[in-house]
C-alpha positions as CSV (number, residue, x, y, z in Angstrom):
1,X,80.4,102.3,146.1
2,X,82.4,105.2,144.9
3,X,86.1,104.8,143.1
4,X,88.1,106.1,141.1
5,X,90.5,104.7,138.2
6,X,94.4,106.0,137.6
7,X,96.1,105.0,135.2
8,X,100.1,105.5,134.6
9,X,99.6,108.3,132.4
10,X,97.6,110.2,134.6
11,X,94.2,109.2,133.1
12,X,91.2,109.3,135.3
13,X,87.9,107.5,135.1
14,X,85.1,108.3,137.7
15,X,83.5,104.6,138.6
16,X,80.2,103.5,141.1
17,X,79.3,99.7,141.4
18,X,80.2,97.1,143.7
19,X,80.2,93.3,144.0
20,X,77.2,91.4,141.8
21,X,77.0,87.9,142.6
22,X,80.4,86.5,142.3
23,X,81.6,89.9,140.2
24,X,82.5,93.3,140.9
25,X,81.0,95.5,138.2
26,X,82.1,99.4,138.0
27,X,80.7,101.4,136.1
28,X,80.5,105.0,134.6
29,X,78.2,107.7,134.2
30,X,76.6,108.2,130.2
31,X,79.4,110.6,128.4
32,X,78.7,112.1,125.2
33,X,80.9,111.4,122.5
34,X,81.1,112.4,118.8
35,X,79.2,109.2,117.7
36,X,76.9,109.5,120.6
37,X,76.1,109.1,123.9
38,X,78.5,106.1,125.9
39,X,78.6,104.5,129.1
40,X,81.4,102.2,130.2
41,X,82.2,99.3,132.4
42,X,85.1,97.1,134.0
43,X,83.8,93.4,135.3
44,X,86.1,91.6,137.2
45,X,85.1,87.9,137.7
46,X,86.9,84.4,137.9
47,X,88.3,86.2,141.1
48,X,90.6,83.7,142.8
49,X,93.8,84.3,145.5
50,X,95.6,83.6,141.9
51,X,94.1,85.2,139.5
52,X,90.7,87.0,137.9
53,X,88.9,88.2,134.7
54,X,88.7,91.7,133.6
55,X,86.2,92.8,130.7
56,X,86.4,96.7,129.9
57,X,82.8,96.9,128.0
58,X,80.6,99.6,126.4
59,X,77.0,100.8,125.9
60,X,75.4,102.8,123.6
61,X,72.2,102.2,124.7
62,X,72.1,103.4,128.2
63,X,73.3,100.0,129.7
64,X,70.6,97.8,127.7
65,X,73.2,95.8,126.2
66,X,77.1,95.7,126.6
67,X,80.0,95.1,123.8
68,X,83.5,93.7,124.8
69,X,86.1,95.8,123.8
70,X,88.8,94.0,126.1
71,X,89.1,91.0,128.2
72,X,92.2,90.5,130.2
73,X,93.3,87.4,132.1
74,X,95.8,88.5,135.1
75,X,98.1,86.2,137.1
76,X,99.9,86.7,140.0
77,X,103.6,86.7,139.6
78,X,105.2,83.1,141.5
């Protein structure tokens, strides 16, 4: 699956990924950087009708291993 994230701001992030076992996992293609090549990630997990998980992670080893950089806990609004 294709899709794409907008932010506010008008930031733009191409994803691809889809739902992995009781996730969904987006990720995007390798980007060079000045430090080197990156790839990135959003997991959403803990999904409920109430609330889920969301880790933004990185690579910088192709997708061999993953580093949090954020996790956020969302809540819907009573």
């Amino acid at each position: 699956m294709a899709t794409n994230w907008v932010d506010n701001s008008g930031g733009y992030i191409a994803l691809i990924g889809g739902i992995v076992g009781d996730s969904m996992v987006l990720t995007t293609q390798e980007t060079s950087t000045p430090t080197g090549k990156i790839k990135s990630r959003m997991v959403f997990y803990n999904i409920t009708l109430q609330s889920f998980l969301w880790n933004w992670e990185s690579s910088a080893d192709g997708g061999q291993t993953w580093k949090l950089n954020w996790k956020i806990y969302y809540k819907r609004k009573k």
